[in-house]
N, C-alpha and C positions, 0 to 999 in steps of 0.2 A: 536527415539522410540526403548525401548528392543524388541517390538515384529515385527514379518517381517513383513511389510506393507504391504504386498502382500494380506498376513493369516488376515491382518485386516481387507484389502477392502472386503472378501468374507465374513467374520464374519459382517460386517456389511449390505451387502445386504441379508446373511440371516434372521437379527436380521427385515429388512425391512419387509418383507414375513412375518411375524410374526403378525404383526401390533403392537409391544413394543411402538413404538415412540408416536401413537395414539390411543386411546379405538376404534375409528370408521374410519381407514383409508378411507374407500370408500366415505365419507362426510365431504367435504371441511369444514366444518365449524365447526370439529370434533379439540380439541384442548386438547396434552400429560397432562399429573398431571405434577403440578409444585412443588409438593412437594418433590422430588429425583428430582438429576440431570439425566441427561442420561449420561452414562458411555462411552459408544464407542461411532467413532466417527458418523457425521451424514452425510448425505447427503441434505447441504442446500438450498433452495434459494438466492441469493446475489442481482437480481434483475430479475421481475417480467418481464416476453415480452409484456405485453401489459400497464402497471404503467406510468413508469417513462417520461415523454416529456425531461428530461436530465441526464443525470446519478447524480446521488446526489453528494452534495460535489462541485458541477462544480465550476471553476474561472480560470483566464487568470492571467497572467501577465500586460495584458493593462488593466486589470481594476483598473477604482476610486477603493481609498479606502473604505472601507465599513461602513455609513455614521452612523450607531450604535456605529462602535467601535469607530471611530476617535471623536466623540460627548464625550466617554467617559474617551478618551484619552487627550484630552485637559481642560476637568473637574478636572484629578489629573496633569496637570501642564505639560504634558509630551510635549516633541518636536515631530514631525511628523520626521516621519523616509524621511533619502534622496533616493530619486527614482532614482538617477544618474545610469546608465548602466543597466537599466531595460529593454531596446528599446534592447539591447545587446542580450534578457532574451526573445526569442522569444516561450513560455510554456502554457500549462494548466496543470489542472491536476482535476480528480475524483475519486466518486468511481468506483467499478465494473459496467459495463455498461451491458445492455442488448441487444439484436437485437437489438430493434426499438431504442433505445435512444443511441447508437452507430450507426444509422442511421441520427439519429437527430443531433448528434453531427459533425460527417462528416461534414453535412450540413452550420452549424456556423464556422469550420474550415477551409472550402473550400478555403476561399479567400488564404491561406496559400500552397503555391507550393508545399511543399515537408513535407508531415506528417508522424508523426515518433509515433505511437503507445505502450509506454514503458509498458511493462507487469513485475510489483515491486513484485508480488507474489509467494511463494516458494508451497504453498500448493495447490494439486491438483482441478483445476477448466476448466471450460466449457463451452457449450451449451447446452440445448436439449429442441430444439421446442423450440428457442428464449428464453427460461430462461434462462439466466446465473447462474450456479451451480455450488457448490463447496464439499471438505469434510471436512466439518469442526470437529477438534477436541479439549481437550483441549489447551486454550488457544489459539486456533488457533494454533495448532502445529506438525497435523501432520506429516510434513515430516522431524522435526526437527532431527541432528544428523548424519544424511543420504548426499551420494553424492549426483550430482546433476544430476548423469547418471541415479542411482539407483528414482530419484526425477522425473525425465521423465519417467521410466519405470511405476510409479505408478500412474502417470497420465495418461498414456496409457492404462491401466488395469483399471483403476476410468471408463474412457469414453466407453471403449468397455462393464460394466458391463451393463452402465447404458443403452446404445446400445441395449443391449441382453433382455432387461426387456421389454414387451410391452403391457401393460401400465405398470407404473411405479410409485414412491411414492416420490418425495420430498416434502420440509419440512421448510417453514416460522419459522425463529426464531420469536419469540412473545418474551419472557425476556429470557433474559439471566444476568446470575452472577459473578464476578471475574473470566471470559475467559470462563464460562460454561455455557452448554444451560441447561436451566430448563423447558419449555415451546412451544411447536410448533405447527403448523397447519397444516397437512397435503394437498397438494396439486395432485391429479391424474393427470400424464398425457403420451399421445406417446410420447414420447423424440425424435422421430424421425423429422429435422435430429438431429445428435449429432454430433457435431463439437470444435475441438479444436480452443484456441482464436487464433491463427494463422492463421488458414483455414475463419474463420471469416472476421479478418481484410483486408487480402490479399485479397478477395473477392471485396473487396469495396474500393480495389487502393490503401490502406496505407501501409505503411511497419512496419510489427512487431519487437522488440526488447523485450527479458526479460532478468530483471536480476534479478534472486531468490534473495530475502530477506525473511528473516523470520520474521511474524508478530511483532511489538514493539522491533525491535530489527538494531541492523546496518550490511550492507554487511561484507561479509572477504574480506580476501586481492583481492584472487582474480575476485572475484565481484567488487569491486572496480577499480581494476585495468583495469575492461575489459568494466565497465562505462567510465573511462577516455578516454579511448582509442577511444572509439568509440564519444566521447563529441569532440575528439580534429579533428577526419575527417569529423564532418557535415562540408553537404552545406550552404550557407550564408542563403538560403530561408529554411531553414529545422524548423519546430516548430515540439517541443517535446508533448507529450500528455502524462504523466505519472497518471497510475492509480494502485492502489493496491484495498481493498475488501470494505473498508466505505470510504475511500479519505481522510482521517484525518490521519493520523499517516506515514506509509511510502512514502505516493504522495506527503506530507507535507516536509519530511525530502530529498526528491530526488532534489524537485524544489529549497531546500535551499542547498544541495549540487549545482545542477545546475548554480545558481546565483552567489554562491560561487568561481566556477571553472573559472567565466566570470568575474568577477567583485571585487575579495577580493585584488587586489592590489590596488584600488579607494574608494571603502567602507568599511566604519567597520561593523563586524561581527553582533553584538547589532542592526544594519540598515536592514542590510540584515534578521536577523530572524524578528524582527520587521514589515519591510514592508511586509515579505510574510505571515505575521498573518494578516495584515491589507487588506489583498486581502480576506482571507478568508482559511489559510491553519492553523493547528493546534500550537496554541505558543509555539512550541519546549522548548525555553528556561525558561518559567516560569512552574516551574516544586517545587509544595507547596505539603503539606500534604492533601489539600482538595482535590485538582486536581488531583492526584497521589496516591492511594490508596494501601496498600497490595505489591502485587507482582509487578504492575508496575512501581513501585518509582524506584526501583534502573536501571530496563531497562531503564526509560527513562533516567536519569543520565549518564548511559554509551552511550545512544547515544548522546546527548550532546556533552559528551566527544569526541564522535570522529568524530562529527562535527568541535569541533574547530581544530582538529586535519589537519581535511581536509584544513581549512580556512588556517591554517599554511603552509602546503604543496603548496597552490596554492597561497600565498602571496613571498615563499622563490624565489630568483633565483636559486637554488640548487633546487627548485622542482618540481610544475605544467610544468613550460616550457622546463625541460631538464631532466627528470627522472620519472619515472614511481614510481606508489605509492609503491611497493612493496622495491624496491631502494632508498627509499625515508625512510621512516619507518627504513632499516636498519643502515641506515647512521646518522640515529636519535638515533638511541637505543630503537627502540618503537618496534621492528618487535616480540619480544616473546607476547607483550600483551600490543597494541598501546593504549589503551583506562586509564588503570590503572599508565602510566605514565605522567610525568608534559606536561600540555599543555597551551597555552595564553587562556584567556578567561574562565578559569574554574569556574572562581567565579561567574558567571550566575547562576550553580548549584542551589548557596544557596540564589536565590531570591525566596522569598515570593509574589506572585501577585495572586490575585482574578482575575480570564482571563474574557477578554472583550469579548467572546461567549455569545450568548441569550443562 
């Protein structure tokens, strides 16, 4: 963003004070005009403390395939993807959880020794009073452009505002448009406590990990590179929980890097995105004009791209087991702009599929 984040998070708890976002802040049931978007960004809800019994989005890597899709999979003729090295593939993944259903979830993950809570979100989020909140801005992007020093400072600034507020005003998206919110519902409440997802999870025995990604979009280098590193020292009992803000998009693209990193010298690429649509995570690869509107067509394209890119790296002997991605990329000739160069598998791209989602 041109403007300092800083200057926006205050502009925006002023713009709160105000009552902008709602005609009747003080009355839950008080819902913004949906006829303008709202400009700055907002302070949302992402899940409710007392809603959810699991964080939406949920699925394992042990699960059946999901018995909608595979019915409609075998309707057009298709082969069922091979599960080989799945058992390898010890994951879940959702979306943003709340207190209680990151409570609940603990729970169902239990049997699992060593749980790894991966935090995929670059833009500032939280707790207050077991809501889990965030700032959402266009397109999901506030922190877009920014380090990732300057990207913790303004999450630190986000949580201490909301802190300072008591009571406080966030804000249920109700519709939203091509990455904008047109419509909310104001919610009251003490934020207190306010806790970062760190203080959260370490609370309740798991260990945190994030790696900033930016909404519909693929890590950099060195995100990438500090994913691998830390994929190649787990423990054998270690299960990953990867969650970003709806569970579809980058929880989706982590778990197929994941599988990826374990498995792309035994499987093909096509199996692996395949079977982790079949569990329940977003078809990365069919990527049509219905599905993919507007501004997200070409994001998703380019993540694509640097998916197979990955699946490459970790099929080479020159790469997953003897070189870091960043050495990897340069040896390739990919390292100025790995995505817009040749890679295997790109012809996915230009599949047409009507996705097997209700």
């Amino acid at each position: 963003m041109k403007k300092n984040i800083l200057t926006v998070i205050s502009s925006v708890f002023a713009i709160m004070a105000t009552g902008v976002y709602a005609k009747t802040p003080s009355q839950s049931s008080a819902v913004s005009d949906a006829t303008q978007k709202i400009e700055m960004p907002v302070v949302v809800v992402d899940a409710e403390a007392d809603r959810s019994r699991m964080p939406k989005a949920f699925r394992t890597t042990k699960d059946t395939f999901q018995s909608k899709k595979t019915k409609k999979w075998v309707r057009e003729n298709k082969k069922l993807p091979s599960r080989k090295g799945m058992d390898l593939v010890s994951a879940s993944a959702s979306g943003q959880f709340s207190d209680v259903s990151f409570r609940n979830l603990i729970k169902v993950l239990e049997e699992n020794k060593k749980i790894y809570i991966v935090d995929l979100r670059q833009e500032p989020h939280g707790f207050a009073n077991g809501h889990a909140i965030s700032l959402y801005g266009r397109h999901n992007a506030v922190n877009k452009g920014i380090s990732f020093k300057e990207a913790e400072k303004t999450e630190k600034s986000f949580l201490q505002k909301i802190a300072s507020e008591s009571p406080t005003h966030i804000y249920k998206v109700i519709e939203k448009r091509k990455g904008e919110i047109f419509k909310t519902v104001p919610l009251r409440v003490h934020p207190a406590p306010v806790l970062t997802e760190q203080e959260l999870v370490e609370s309740h025995g798991a260990t945190y990990r994030r790696f900033r990604t930016l909404d519909h979009a693929y890590p950099d280098v060195e995100t990438m590179d500090d994913f691998i590193a830390f994929v190649k020292k787990l423990p054998e009992d270690a299960h990953l929980h990867f969650h970003c803000r709806g569970g579809r998009g980058r929880a989706s693209q982590y778990m197929v890097y994941y599988d990826t990193l374990k498995n792309a010298k035994n499987v093909d690429l096509e199996d692996i995105l395949d079977r982790q649509h079949l569990i329940g995570s977003k078809p990365l690869h069919y990527i049509s004009k219905a599905s993919y509107k507007d501004w997200k067509k070409s994001l998703a394209e380019n993540r694509l791209k640097h998916i197979t890119l990955v699946y490459e790296y970790a099929r080479d002997p020159k790469g997953y087991s003897t070189r870091s991605w960043k050495e990897w990329l340069e040896i390739k000739g990919y390292n100025k702009n790995p995505i817009f160069q040749s890679a295997p598998n790109v012809a996915l791209v230009e599949k047409e599929h009507q996705s097997t989602d209700s």
